[in-house]
Backbone as JSON, one array per atom type, in Angstrom:
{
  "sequence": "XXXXXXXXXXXXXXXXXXXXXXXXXXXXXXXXXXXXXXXXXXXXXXXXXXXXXXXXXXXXXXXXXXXXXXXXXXXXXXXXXXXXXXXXXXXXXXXXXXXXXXXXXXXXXXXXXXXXXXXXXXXXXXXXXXXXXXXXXXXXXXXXXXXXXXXXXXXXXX",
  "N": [[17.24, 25.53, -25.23], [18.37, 27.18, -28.27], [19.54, 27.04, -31.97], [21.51, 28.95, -33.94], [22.58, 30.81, -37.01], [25.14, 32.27, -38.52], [25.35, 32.27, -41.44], [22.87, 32.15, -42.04], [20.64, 34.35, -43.4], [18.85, 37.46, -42.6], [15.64, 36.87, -43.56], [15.72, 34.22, -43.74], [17.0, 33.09, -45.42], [20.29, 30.72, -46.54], [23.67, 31.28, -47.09], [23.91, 31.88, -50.0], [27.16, 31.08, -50.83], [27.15, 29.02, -49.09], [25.67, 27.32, -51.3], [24.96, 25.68, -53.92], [25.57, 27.53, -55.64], [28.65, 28.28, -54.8], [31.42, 26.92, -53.41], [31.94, 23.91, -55.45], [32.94, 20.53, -55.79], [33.68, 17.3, -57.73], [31.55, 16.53, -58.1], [29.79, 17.89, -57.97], [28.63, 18.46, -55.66], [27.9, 21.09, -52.84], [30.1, 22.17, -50.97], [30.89, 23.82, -48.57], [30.4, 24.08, -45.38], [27.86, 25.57, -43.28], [28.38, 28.27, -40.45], [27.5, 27.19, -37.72], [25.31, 27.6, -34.33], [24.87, 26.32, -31.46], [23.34, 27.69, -28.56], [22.89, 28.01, -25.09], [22.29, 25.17, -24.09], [21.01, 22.3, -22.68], [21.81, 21.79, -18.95], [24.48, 19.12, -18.08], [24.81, 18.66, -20.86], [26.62, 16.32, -22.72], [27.35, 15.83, -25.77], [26.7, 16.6, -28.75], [24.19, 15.78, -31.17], [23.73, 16.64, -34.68], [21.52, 16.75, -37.27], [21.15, 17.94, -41.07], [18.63, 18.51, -43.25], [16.69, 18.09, -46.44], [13.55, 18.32, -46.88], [12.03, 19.26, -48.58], [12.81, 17.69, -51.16], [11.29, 15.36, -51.68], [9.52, 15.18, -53.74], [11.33, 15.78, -56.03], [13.37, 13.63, -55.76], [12.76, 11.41, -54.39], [12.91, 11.18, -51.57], [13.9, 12.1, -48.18], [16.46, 14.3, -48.65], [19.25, 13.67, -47.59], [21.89, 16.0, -46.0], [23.81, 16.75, -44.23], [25.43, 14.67, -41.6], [26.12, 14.64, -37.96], [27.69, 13.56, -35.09], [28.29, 13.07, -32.04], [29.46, 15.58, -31.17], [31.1, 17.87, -29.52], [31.75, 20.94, -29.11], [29.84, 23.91, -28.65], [29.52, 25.59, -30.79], [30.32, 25.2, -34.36], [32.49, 26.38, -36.8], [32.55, 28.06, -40.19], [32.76, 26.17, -42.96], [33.65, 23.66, -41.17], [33.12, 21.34, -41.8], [34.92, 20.61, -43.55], [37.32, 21.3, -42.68], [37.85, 20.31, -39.93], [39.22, 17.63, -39.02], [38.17, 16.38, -37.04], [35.2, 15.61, -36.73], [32.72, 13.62, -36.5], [31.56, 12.24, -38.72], [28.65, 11.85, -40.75], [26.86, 9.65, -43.82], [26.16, 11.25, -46.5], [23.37, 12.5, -48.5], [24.83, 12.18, -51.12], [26.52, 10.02, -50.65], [28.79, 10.82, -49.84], [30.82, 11.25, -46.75], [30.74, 14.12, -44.97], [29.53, 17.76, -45.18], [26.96, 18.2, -47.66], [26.09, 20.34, -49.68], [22.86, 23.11, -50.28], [21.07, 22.21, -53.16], [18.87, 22.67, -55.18], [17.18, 21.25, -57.29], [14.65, 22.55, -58.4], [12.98, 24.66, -57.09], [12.59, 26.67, -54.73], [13.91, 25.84, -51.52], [13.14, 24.19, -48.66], [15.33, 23.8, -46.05], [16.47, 21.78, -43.29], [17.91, 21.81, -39.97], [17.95, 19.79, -37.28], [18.96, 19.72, -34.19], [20.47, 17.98, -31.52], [20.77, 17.78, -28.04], [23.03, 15.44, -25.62], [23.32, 13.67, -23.19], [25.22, 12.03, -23.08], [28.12, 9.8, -25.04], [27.71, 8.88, -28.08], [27.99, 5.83, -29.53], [29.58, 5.77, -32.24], [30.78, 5.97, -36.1], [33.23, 7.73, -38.33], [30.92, 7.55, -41.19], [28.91, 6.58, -40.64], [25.29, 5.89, -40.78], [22.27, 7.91, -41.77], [20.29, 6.12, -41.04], [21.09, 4.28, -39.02], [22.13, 6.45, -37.19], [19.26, 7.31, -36.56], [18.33, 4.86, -35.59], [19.81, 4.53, -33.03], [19.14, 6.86, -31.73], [16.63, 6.49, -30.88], [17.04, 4.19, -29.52], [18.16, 5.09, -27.38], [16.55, 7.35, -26.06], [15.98, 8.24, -23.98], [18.29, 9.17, -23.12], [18.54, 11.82, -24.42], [18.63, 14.91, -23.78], [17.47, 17.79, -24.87], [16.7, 19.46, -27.92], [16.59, 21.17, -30.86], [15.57, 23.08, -33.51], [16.31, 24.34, -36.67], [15.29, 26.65, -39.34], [16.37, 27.24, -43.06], [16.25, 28.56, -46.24], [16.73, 27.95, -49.68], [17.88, 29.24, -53.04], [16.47, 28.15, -56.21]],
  "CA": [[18.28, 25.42, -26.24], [18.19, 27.5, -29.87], [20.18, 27.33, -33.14], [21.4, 30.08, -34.93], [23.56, 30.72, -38.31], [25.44, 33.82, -39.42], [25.28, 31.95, -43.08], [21.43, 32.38, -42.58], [20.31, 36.0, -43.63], [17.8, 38.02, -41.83], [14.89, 36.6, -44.19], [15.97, 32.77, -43.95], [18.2, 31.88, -46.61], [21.15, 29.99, -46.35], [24.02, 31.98, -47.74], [24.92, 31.29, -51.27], [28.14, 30.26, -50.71], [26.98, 27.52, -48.72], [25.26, 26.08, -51.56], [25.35, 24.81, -55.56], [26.45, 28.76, -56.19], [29.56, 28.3, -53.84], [32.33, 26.02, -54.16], [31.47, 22.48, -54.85], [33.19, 19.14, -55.89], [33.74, 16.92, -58.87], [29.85, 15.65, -58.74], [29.01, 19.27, -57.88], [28.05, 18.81, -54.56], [28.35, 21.99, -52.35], [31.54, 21.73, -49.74], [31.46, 25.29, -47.48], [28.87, 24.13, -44.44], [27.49, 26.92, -42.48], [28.49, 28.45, -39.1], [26.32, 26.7, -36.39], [26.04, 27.95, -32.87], [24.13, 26.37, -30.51], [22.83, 28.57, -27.73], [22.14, 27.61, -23.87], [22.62, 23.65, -23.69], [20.36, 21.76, -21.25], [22.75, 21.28, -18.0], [24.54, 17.83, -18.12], [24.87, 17.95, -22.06], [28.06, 15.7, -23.13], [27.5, 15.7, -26.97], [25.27, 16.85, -29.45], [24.06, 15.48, -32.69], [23.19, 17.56, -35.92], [21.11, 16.48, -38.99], [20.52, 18.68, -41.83], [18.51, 17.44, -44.17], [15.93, 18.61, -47.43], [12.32, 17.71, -46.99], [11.52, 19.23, -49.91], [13.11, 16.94, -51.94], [10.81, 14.38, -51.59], [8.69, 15.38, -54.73], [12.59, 15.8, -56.96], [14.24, 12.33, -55.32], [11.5, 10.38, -53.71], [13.24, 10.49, -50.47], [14.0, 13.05, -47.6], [17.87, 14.52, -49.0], [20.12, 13.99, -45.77], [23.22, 16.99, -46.3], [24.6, 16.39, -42.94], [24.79, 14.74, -40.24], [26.98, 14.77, -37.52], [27.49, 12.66, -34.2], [29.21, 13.27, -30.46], [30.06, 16.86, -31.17], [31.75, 18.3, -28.28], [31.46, 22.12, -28.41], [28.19, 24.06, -29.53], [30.15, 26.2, -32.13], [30.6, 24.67, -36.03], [33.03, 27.74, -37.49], [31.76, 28.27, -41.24], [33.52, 25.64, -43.45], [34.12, 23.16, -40.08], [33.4, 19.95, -42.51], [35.97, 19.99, -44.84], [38.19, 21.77, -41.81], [37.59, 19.99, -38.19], [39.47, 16.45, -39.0], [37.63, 15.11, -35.74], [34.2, 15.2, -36.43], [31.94, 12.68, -36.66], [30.25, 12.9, -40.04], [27.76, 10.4, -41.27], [27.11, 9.71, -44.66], [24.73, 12.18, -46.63], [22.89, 11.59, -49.95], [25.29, 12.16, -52.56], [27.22, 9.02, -50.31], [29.77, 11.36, -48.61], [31.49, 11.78, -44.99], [30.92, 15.62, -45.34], [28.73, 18.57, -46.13], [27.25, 18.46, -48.96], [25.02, 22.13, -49.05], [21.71, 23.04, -51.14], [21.61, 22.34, -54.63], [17.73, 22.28, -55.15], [16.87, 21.58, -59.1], [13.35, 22.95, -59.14], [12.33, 25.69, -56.39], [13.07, 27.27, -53.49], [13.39, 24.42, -50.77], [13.54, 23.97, -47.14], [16.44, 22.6, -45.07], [15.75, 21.9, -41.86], [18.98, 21.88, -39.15], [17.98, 19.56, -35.89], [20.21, 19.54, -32.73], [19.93, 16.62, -30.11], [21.48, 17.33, -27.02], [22.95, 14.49, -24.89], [24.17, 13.2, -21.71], [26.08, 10.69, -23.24], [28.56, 9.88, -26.62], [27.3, 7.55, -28.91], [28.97, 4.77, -30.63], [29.58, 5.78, -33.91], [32.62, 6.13, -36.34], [32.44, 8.26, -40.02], [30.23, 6.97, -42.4], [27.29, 6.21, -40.12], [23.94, 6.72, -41.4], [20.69, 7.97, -40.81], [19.06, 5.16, -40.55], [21.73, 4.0, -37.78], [21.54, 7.31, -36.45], [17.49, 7.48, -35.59], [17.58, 3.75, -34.1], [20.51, 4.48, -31.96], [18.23, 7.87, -30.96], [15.15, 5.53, -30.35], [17.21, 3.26, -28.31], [18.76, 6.28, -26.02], [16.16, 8.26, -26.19], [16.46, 9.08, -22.37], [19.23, 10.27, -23.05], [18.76, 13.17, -25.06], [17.91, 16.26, -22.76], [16.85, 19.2, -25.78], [16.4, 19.65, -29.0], [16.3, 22.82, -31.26], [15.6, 23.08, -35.23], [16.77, 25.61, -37.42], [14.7, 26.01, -40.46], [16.9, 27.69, -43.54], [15.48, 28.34, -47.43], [17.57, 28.22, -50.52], [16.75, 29.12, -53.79], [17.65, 26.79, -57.01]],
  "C": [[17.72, 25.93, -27.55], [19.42, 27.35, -30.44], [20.01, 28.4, -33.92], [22.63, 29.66, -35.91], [23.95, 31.78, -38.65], [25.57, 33.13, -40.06], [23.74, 31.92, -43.17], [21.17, 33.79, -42.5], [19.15, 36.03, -42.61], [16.28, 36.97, -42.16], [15.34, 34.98, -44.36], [16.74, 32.06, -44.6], [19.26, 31.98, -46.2], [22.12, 30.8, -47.38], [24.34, 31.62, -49.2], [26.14, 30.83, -51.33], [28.28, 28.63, -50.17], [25.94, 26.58, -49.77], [25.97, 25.99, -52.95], [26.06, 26.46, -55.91], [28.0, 29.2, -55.2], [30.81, 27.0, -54.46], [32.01, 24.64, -54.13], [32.57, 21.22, -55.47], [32.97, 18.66, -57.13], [32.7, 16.38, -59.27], [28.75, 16.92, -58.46], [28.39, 19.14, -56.72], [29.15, 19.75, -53.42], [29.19, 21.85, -51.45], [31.41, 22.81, -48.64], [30.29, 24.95, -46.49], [28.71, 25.11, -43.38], [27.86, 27.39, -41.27], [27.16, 28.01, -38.28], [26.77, 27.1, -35.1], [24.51, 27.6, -32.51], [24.15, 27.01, -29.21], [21.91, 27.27, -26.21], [21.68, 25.86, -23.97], [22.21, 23.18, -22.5], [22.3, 21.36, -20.43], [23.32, 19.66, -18.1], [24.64, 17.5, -19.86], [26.49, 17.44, -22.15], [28.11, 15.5, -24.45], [26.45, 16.33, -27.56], [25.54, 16.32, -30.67], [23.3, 16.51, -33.71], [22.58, 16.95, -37.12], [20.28, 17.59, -39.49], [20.25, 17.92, -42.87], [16.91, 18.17, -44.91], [14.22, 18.32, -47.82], [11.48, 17.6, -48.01], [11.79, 18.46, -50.98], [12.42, 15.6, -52.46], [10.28, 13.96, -53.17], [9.94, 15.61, -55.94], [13.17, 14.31, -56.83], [13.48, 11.56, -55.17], [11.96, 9.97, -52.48], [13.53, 11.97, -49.78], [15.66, 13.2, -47.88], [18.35, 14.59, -47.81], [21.72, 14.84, -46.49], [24.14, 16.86, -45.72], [24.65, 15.92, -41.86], [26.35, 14.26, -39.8], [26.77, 14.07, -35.94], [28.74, 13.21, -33.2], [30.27, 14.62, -30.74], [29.87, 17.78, -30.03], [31.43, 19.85, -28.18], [30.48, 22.67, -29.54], [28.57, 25.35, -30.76], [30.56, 25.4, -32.91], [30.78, 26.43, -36.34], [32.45, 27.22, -38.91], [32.92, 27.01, -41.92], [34.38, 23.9, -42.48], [34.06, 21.19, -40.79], [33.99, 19.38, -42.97], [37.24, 20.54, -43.54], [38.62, 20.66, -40.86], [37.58, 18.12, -38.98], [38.36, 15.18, -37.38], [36.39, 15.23, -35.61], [34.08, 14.34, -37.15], [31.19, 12.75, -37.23], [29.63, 11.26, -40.23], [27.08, 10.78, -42.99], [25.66, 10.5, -45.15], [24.23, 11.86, -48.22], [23.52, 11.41, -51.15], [26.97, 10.55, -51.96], [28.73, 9.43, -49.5], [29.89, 11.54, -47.35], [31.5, 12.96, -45.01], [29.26, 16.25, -45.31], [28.56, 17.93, -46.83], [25.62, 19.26, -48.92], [23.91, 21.87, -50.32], [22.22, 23.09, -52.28], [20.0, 21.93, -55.34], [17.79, 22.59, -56.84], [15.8, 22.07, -59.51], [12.74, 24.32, -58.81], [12.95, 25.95, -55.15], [12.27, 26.16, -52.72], [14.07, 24.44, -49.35], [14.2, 23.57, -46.79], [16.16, 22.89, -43.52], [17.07, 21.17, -41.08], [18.29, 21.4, -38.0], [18.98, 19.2, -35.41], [19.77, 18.69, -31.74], [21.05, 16.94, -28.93], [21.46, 16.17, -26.16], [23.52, 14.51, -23.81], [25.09, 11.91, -21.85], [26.89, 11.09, -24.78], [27.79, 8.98, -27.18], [28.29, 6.69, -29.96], [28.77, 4.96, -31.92], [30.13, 6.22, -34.15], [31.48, 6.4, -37.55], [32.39, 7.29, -40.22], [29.09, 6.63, -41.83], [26.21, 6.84, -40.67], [22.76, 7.1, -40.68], [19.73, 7.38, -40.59], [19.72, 4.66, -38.9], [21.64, 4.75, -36.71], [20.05, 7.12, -35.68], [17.48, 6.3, -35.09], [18.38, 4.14, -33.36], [19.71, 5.55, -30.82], [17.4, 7.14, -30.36], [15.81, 5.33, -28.93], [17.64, 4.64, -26.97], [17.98, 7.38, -25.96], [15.88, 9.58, -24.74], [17.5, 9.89, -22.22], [19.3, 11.64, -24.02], [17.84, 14.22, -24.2], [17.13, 17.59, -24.1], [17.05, 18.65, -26.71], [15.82, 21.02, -29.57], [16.36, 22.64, -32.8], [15.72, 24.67, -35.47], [16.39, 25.53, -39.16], [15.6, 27.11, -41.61], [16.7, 27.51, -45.29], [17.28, 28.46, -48.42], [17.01, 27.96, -52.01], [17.91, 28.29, -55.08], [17.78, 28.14, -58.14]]
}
């Protein structure tokens, strides 16, 4: 199983539109989230989960920035914009406290986001607004059940 992005260029970055130079929101966080296509899905997958999330941030916030995450998503295409679009996913809440996207908006340097995919053999119990802390124990606990995993690493500059 890989992840790819036509909103990631040849050279890694994340398109401008998808971030703080794109359209964003009344606290300025970015809204347009990227085309995702996962590629070749272990046999037996029934969901996949997505977290994108800012590592670099650690040394700006004091914490790892979570952008997106997403739970019991059914087919391995996200069209460009599928957050603010696709009423039936399963968003979980990301650092600026939204059910949504919310894209790069790095205040100091050019900073990593890092896109993992969990394929499963199962759904998981969880309704918007779940977090990532809820997220990774529910992973722990089912961790049999996740067949693959694929990261997608994507730069953006501030």
């Amino acid at each position: 199983m890989f992840i790819t992005s036509a909103d990631i260029d040849e050279n890694g970055f994340i398109k401008d539109i998808c971030g703080k130079r794109g359209k964003t929101n009344n606290i300025g966080m970015p809204l347009l989230s990227p085309e995702i296509t996962i590629h070749e899905p272990p046999k037996g997958t029934k969901s996949f989960v997505l977290i994108m999330d800012d590592p670099d941030s650690v040394s700006v916030a004091g914490f790892i920035w979570v952008h997106w995450l997403i739970a019991n998503l059914k087919e391995p295409i996200l069209p460009e914009n599928a957050s603010q679009q696709n009423d039936l996913l399963i968003q979980g809440k990301n650092s600026w406290n939204e059910d949504c996207y919310g894209g790069p908006a790095p205040p100091d340097k050019i900073h990593k986001y890092i896109f993992t995919v969990y394929a499963l053999d199962i759904e998981l119990d969880l309704k918007t607004g779940f977090t990532r802390k809820t997220l990774e124990e529910i992973l722990i606990r089912h961790k049999e059940h996740i067949l693959g995993t694929a990261i997608l690493t994507g730069f953006y500059k501030n």
